[in-house]
Biopython code that builds the backbone (N, CA, C, O; Angstrom):
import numpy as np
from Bio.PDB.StructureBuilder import StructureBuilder

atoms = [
    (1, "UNK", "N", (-15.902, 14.590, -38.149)),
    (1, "UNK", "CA", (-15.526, 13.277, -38.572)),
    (1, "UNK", "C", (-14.006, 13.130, -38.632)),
    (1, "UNK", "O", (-13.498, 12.093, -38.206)),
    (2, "UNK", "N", (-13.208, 14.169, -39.168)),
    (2, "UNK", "CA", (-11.835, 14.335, -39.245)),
    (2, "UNK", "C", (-11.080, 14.322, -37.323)),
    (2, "UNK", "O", (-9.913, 14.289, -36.933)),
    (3, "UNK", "N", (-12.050, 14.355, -36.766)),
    (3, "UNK", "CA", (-11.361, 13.923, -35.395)),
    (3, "UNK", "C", (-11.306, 12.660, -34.775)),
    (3, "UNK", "O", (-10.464, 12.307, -33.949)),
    (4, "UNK", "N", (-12.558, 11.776, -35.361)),
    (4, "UNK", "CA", (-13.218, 10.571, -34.791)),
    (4, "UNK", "C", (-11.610, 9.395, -34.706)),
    (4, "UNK", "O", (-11.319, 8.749, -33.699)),
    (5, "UNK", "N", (-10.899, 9.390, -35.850)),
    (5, "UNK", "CA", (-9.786, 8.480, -35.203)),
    (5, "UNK", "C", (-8.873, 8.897, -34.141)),
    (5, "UNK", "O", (-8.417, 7.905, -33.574)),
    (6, "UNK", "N", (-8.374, 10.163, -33.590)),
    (6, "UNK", "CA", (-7.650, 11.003, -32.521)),
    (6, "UNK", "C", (-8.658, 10.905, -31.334)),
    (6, "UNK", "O", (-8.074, 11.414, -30.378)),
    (7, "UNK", "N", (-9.756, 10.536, -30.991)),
    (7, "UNK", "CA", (-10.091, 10.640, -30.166)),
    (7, "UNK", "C", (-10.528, 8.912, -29.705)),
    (7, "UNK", "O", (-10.938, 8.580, -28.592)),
    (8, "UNK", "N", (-10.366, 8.233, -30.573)),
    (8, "UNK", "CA", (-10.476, 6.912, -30.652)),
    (8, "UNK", "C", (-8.895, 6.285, -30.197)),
    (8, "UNK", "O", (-8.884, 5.214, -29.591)),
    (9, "UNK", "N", (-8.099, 6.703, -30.383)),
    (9, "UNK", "CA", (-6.359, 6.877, -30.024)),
    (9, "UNK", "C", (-6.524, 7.493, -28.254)),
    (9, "UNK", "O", (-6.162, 6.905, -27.235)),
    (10, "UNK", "N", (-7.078, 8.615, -28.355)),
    (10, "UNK", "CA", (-7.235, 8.998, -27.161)),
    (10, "UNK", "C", (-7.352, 8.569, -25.910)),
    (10, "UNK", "O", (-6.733, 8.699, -24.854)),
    (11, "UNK", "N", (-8.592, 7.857, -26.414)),
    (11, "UNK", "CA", (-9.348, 7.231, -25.566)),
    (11, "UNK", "C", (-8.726, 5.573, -25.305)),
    (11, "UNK", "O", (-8.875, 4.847, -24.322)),
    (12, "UNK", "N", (-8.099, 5.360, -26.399)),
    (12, "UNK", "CA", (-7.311, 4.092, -25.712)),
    (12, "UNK", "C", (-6.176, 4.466, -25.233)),
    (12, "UNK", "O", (-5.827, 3.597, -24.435)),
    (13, "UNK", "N", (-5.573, 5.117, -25.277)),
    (13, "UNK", "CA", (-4.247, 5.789, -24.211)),
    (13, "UNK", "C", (-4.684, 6.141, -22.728)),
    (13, "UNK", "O", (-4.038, 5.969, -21.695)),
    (14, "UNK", "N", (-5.627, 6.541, -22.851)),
    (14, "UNK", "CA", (-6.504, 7.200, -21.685)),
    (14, "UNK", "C", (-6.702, 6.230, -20.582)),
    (14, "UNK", "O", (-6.494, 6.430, -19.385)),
    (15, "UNK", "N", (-7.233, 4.905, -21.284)),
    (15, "UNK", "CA", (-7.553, 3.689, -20.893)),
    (15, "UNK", "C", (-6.353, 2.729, -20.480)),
    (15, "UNK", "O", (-6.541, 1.787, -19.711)),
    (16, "UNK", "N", (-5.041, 3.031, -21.062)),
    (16, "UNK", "CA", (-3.948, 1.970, -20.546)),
    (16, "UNK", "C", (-3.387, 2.896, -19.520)),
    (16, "UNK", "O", (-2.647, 2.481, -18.628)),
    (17, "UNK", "N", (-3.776, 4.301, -19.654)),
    (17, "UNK", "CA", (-2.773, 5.104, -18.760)),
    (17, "UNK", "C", (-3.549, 4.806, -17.074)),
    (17, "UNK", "O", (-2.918, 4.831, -16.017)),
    (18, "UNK", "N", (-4.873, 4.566, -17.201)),
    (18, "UNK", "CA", (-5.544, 4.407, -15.899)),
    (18, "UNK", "C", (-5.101, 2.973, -15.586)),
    (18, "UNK", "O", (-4.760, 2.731, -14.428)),
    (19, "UNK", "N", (-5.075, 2.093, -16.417)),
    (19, "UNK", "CA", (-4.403, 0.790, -15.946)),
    (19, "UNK", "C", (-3.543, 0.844, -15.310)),
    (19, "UNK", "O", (-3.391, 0.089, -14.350)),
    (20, "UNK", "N", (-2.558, 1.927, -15.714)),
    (20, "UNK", "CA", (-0.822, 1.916, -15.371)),
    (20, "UNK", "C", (-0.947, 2.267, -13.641)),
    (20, "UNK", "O", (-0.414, 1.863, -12.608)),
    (21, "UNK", "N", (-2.223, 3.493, -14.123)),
    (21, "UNK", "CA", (-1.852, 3.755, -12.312)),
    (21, "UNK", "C", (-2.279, 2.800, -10.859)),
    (21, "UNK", "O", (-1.945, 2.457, -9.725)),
    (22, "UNK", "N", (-3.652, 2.681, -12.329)),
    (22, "UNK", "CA", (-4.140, 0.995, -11.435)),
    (22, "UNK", "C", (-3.235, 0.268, -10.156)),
    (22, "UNK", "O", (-3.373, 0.029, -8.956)),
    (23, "UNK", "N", (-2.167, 0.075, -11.296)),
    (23, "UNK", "CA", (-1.224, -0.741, -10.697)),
    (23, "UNK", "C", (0.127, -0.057, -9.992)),
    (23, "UNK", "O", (0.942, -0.684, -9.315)),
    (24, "UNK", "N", (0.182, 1.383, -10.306)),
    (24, "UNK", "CA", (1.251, 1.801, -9.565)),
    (24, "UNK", "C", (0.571, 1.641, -8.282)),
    (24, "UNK", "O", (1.211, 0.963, -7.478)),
    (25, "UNK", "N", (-0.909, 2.223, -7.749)),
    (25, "UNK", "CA", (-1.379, 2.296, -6.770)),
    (25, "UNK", "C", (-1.560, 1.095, -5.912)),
    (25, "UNK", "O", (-1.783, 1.117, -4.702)),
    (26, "UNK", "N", (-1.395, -0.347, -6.951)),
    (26, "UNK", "CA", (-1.814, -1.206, -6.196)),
    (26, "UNK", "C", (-0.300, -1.627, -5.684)),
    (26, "UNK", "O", (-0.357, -2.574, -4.900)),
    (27, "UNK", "N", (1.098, -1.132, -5.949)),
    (27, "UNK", "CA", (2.078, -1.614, -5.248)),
    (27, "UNK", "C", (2.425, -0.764, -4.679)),
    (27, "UNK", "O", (3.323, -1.083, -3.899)),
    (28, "UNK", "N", (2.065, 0.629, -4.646)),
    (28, "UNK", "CA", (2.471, 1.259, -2.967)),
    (28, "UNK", "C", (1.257, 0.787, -2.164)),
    (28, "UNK", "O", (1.459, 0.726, -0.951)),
    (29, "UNK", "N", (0.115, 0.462, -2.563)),
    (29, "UNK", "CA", (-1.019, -0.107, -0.934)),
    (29, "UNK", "C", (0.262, -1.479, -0.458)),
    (29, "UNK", "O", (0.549, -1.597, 0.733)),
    (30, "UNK", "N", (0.884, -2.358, -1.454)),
    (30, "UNK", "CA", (1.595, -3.249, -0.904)),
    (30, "UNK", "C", (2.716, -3.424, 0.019)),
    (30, "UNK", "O", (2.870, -4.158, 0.995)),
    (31, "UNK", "N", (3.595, -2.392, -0.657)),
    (31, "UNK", "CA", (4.451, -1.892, -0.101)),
    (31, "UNK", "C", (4.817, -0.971, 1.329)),
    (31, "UNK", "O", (5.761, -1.019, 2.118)),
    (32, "UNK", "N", (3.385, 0.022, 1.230)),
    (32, "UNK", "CA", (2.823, 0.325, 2.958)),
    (32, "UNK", "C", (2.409, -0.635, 3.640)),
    (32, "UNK", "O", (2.462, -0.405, 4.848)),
    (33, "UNK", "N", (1.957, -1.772, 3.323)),
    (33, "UNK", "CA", (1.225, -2.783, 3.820)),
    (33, "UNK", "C", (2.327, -3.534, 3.990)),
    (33, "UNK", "O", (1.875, -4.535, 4.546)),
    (34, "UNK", "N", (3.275, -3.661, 3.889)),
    (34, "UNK", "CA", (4.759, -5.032, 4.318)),
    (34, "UNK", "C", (5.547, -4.088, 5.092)),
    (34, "UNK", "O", (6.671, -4.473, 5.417)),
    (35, "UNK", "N", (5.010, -2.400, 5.616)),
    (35, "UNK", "CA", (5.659, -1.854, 6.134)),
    (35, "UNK", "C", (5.422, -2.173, 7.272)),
    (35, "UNK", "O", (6.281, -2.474, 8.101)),
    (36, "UNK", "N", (3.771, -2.138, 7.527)),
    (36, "UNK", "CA", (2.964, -1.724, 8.471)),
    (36, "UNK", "C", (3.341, -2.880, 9.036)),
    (36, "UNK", "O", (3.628, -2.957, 10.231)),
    (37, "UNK", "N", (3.367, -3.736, 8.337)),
    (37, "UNK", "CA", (3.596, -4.931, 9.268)),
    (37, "UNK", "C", (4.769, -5.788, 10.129)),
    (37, "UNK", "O", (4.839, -6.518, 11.118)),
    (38, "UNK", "N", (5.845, -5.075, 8.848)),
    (38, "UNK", "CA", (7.177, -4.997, 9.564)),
    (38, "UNK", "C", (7.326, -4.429, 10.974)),
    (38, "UNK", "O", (7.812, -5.015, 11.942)),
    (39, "UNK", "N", (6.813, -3.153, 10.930)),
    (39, "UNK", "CA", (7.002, -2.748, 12.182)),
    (39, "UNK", "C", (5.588, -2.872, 13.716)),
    (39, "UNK", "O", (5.696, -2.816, 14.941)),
    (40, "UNK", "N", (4.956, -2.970, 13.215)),
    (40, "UNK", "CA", (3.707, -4.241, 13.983)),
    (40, "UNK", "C", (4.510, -5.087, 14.464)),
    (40, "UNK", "O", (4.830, -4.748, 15.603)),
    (41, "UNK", "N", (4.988, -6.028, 14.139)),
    (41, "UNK", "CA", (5.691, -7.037, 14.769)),
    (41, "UNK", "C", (7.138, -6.728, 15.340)),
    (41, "UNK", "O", (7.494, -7.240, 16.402)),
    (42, "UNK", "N", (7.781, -6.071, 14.778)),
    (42, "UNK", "CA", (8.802, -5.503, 15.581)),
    (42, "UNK", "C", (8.582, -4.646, 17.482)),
    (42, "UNK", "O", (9.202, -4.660, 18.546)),
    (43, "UNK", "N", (7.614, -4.164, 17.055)),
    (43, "UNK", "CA", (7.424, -2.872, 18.112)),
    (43, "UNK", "C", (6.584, -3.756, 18.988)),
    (43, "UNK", "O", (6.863, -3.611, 20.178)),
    (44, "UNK", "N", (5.461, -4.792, 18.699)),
    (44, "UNK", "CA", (4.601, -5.951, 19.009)),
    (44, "UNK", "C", (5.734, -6.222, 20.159)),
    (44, "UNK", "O", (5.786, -5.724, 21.284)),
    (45, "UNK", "N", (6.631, -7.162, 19.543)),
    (45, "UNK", "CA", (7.168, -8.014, 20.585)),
    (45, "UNK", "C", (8.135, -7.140, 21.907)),
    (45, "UNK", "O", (8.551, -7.497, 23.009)),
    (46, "UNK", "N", (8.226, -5.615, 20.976)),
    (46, "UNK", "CA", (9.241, -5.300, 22.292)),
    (46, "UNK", "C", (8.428, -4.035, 23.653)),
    (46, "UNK", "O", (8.854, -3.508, 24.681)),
    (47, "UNK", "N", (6.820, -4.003, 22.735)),
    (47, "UNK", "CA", (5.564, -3.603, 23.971)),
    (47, "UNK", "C", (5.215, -4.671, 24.560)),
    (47, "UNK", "O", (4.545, -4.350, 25.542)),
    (48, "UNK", "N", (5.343, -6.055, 24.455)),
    (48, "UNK", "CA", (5.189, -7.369, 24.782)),
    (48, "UNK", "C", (5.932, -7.467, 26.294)),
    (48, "UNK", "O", (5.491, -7.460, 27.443)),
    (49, "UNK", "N", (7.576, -7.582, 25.587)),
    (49, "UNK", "CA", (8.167, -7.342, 26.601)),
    (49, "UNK", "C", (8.634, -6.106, 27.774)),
    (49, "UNK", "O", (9.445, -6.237, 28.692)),
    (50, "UNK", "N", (7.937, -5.048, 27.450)),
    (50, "UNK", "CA", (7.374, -4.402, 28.532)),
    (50, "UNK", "C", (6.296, -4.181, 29.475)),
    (50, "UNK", "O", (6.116, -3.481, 30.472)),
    (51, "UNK", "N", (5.740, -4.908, 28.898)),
    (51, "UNK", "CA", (4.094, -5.336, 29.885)),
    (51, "UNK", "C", (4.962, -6.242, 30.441)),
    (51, "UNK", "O", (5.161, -5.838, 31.587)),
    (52, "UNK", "N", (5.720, -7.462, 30.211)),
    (52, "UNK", "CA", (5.596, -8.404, 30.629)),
    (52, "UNK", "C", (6.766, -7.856, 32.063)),
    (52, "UNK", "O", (7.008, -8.573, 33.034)),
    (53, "UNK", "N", (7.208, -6.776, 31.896)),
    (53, "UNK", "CA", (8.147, -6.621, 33.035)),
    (53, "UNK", "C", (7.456, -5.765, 33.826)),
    (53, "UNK", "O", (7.795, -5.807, 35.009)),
    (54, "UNK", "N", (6.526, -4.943, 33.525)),
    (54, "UNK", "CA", (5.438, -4.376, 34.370)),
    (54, "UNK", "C", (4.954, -5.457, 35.073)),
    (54, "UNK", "O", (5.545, -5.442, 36.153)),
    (55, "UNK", "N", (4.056, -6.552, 35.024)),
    (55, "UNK", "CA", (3.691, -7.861, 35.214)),
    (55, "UNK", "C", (4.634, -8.371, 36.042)),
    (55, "UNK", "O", (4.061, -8.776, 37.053)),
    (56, "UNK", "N", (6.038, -8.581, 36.114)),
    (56, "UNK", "CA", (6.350, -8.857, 36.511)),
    (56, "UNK", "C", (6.910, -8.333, 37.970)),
    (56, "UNK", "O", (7.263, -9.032, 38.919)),
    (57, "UNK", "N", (6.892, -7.156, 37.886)),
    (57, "UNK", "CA", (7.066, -5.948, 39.167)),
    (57, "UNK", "C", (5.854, -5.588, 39.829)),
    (57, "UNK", "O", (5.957, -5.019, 40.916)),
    (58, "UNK", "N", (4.313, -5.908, 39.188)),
    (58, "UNK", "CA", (3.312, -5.900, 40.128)),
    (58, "UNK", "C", (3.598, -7.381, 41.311)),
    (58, "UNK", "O", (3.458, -7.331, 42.533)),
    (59, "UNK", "N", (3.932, -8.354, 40.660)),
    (59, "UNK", "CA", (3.744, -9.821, 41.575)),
    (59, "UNK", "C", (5.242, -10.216, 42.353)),
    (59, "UNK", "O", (5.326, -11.224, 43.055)),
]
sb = StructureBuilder()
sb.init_structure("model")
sb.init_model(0)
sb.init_chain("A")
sb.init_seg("    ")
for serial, (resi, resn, name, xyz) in enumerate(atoms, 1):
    if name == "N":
        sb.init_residue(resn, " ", resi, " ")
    sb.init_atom(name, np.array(xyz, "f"), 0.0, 1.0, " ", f" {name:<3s}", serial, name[0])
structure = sb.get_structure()
């Protein structure tokens, strides 16, 4: 019985600490994700313009 409030403490620390990571985790998925896309569109337009000069040396 002499433990029941320390583990009641516990267990709500326990509980904000999984929140915390909750959310650390949910801003590196974001942060890889504005990467991925940064360079998607970067690299996008300049494989773009190498097809398009392939394309243009078949015709």
């Amino acid at each position: 019985m002499k433990n029941l409030p320390a583990k009641i403490v516990g267990t709500v620390i326990n509980t904000r600490e999984r929140g915390a990571t909750a959310v650390e985790y949910g801003i590196m998925v974001a942060l890889i994700a504005a990467v991925i896309i940064t360079v998607v569109t970067l690299l996008g337009t300049q494989i773009q313009a190498q097809f398009q000069t392939v394309l243009d040396g078949i015709s």
